[in-house]
C-alpha positions in Angstrom: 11.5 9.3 19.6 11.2 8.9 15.6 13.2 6.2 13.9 15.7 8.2 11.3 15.1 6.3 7.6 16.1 6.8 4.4 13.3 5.9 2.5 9.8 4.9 2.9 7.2 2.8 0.6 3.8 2.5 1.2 1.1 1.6 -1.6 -2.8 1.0 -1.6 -3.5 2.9 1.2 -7.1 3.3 -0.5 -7.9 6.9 1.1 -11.2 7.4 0.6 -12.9 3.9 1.4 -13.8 2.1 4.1 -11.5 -0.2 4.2 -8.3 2.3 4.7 -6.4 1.8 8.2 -6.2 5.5 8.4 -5.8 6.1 11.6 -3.2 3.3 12.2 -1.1 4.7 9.1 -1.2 8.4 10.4 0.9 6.1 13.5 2.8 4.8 11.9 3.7 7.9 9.9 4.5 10.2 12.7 6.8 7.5 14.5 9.5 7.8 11.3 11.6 10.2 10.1 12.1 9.6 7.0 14.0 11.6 4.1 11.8 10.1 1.1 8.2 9.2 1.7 7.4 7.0 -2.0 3.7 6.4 -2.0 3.4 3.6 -4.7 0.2 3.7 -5.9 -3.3 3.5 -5.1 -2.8 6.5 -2.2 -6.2 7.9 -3.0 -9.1 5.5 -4.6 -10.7 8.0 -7.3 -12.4 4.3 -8.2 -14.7 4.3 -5.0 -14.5 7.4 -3.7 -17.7 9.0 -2.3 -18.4 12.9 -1.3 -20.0 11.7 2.0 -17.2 9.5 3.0 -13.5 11.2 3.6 -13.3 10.8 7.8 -11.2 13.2 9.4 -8.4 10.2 10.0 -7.9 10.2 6.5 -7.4 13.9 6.1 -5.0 13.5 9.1 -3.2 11.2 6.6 -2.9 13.8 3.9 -2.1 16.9 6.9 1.1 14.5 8.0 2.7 14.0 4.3 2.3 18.0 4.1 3.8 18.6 7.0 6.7 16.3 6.2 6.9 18.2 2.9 7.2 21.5 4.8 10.0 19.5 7.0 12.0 19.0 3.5 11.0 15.4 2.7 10.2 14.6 -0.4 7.2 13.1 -1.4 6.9 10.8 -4.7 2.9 10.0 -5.4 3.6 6.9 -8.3 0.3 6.1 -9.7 -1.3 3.3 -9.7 -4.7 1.8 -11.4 -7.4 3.4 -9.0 -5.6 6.7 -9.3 -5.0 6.3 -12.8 -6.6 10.1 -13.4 -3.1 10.9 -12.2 -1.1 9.9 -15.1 -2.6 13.0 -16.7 0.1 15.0 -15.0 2.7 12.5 -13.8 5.5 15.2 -15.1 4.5 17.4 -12.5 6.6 18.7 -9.7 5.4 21.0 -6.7 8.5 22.2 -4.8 9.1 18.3 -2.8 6.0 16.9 -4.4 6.7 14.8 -7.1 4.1 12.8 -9.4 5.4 10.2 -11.4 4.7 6.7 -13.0 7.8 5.1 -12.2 10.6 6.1 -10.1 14.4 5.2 -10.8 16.6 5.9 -7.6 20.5 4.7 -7.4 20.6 4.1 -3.9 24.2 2.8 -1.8 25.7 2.2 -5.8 22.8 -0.4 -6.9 19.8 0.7 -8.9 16.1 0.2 -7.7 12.7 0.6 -9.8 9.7 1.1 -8.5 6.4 1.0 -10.2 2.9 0.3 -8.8 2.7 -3.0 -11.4 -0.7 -2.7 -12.3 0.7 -3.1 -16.0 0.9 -6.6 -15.7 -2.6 -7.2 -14.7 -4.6 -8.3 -17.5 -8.1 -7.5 -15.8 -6.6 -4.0 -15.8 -5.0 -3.2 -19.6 -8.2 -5.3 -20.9 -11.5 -6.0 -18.8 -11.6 -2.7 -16.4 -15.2 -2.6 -16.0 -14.5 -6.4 -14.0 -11.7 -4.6 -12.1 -13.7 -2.1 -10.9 -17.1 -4.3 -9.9 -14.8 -6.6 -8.2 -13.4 -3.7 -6.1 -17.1 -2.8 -5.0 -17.4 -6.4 -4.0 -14.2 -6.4 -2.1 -15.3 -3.0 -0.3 -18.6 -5.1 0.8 -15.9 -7.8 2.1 -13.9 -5.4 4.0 -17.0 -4.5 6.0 -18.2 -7.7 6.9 -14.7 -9.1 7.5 -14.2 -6.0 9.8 -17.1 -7.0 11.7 -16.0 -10.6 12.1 -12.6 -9.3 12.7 -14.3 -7.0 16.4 -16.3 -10.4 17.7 -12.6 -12.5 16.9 -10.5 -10.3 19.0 -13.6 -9.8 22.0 -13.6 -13.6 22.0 -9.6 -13.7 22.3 -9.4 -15.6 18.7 -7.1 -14.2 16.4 -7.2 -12.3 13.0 -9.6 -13.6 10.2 -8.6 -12.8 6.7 -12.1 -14.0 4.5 -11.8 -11.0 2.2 -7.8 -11.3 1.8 -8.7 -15.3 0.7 -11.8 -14.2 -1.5 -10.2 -11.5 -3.2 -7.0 -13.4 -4.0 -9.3 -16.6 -5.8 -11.3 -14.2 -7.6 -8.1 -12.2 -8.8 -6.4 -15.7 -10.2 -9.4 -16.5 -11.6 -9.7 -13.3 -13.9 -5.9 -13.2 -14.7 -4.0 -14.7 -17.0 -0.8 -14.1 -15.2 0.8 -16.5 -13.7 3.1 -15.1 -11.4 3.5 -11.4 -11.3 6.1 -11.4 -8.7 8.5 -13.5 -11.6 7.2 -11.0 -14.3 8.3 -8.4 -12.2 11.7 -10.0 -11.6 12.4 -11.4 -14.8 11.7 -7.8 -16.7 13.9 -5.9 -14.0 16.4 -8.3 -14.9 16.3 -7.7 -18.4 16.5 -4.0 -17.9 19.3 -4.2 -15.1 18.1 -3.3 -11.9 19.2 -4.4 -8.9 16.0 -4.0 -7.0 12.3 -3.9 -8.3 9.7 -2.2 -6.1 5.7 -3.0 -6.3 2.4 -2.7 -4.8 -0.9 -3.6 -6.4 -1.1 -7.4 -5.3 -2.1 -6.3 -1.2 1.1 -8.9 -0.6 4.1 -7.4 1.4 6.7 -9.3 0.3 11.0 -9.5 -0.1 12.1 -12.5 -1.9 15.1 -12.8 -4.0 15.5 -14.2 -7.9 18.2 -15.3 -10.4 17.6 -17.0 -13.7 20.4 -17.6 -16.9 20.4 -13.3 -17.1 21.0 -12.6 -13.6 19.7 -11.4 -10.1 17.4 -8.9 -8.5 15.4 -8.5 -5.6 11.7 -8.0 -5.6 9.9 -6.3 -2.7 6.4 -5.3 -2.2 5.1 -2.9 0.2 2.1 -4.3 0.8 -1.2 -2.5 1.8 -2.7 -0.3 4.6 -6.2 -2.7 4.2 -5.9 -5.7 5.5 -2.0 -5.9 5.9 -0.7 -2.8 7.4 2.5 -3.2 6.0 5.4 -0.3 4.5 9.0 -1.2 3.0 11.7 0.7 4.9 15.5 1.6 3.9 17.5 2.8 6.4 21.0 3.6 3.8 22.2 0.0 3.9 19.2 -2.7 3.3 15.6 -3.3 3.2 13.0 -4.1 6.0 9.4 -5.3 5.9 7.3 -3.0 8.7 4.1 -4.4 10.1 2.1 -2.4 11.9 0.2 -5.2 14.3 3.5 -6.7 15.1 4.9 -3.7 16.1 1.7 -2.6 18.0 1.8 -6.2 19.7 5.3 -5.5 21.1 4.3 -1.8 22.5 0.8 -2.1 23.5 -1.0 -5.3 23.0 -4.4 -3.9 24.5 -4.1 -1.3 21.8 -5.5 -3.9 19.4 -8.9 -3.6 20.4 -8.9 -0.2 20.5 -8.2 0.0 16.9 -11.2 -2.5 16.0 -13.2 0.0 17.7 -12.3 2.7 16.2 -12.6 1.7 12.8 -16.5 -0.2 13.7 -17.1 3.5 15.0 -16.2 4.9 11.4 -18.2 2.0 9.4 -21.7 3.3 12.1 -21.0 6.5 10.8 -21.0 5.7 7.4 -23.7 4.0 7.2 -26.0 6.0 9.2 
């Protein structure tokens, strides 16, 4: 049976490259029954994608959110830095398909922003060309780490996370931000939100704030790479999902089986 939610935030899925958890996020989405589906950022990688690489898992991604749309669910694509092509036409509007750069909803009387949050990421507004070779590099380190990742679980250790570790020391390194989770905060504040909404960092989060000015909450969906993680809202608060501790509780074989799956796709790929 579906669970009924109100609203539903995922960001960096990263359809398109190898390191997408398709087939685990066309689960997850057909387990919900949501009545808003906000996809915040980074759905499709238009940064790496490739013409001989679109799997039929991720297409089965893209087939679900239709047929959700066809079920009267509407769909808000915010764009994020590796679908920046987007913002081109982020006024547009297909019957439940909405494409936007930043969504304000009023949700139960308090207000909630959401934004993908690439704008405070100085590597993006000022040194793209190292954005962009350091996502080639990270797409290398999602290979090898899903490699290590298959021999771990066959040898009954648990999760390894090199390329999560790797990609976060190379990201401080290049930005001269020191906290994006306060920026965020401290700017919804100013602008009197009750809840900001981000992706972009790959770090599912919900934390709460205050300074001199006020409150908010900060949230972060996470990512469908390494994470597996969405934000849910079911009318009266906010939940972090994750997928592997949800999978654990069900069907703790079925771990394996996913690691499989995906070393299948990587063969294929690369011939």
């Amino acid at each position: 049976m579906k669970r009924s939610l109100d609203t539903v935030v995922i960001s960096d899925v990263h359809l398109g490259t190898i390191g997408c958890h398709a087939i685990e996020l066309s689960q997850y989405l057909n387990s919900i029954s949501p009545k808003r589906v906000i996809l915040n950022g980074d759905f499709i990688d238009m940064w790496n994608f490739r013409k001989y690489y679109w799997p039929e898992a991720h297409m089965h991604v893209i087939r679900t959110l239709i047929t959700m749309m066809t079920n009267s669910v509407d769909i808000y694509y915010l764009t994020g830095n590796h679908d920046e092509t987007l913002r081109k036409i982020s006024s547009l509007q297909l019957g439940p398909l909405f494409i936007r750069d930043k969504l304000v909803l009023e949700l139960n009387g308090e207000k909630v922003w959401f934004f993908h949050g690439d704008i405070f990421d100085v590597t993006m507004k000022y040194s793209k060309w190292i954005a962009k070779l350091g996502g080639h590099g990270y797409e290398f380190l999602i290979l090898l780490n899903r490699w290590a990742n298959n021999i771990s679980y066959k040898l009954g250790y648990g999760k390894l996370s090199l390329s999560k570790k790797i990609k976060d020391s190379v990201k401080t390194a290049v930005s001269f931000i020191d906290d994006f989770e306060v920026t965020a905060m401290e700017l919804a504040i100013d602008e009197g939100y009750d809840y900001v909404v981000c992706g972009h960092i790959h770090q599912p989060k919900i934390r709460g704030f205050e300074n001199e000015k006020g409150s908010v909450i900060y949230l972060n969906s996470g990512d469908w790479i390494e994470n597996l993680t969405a934000l849910e809202y079911d009318g009266e608060e906010w939940s972090l999902y994750r997928y592997e501790e949800d999978i654990l509780m069900k069907d703790p074989p079925r771990i394996n089986q996913i690691f499989n799956n995906n070393m299948h796709e990587n063969k294929v790929m690369l011939g």
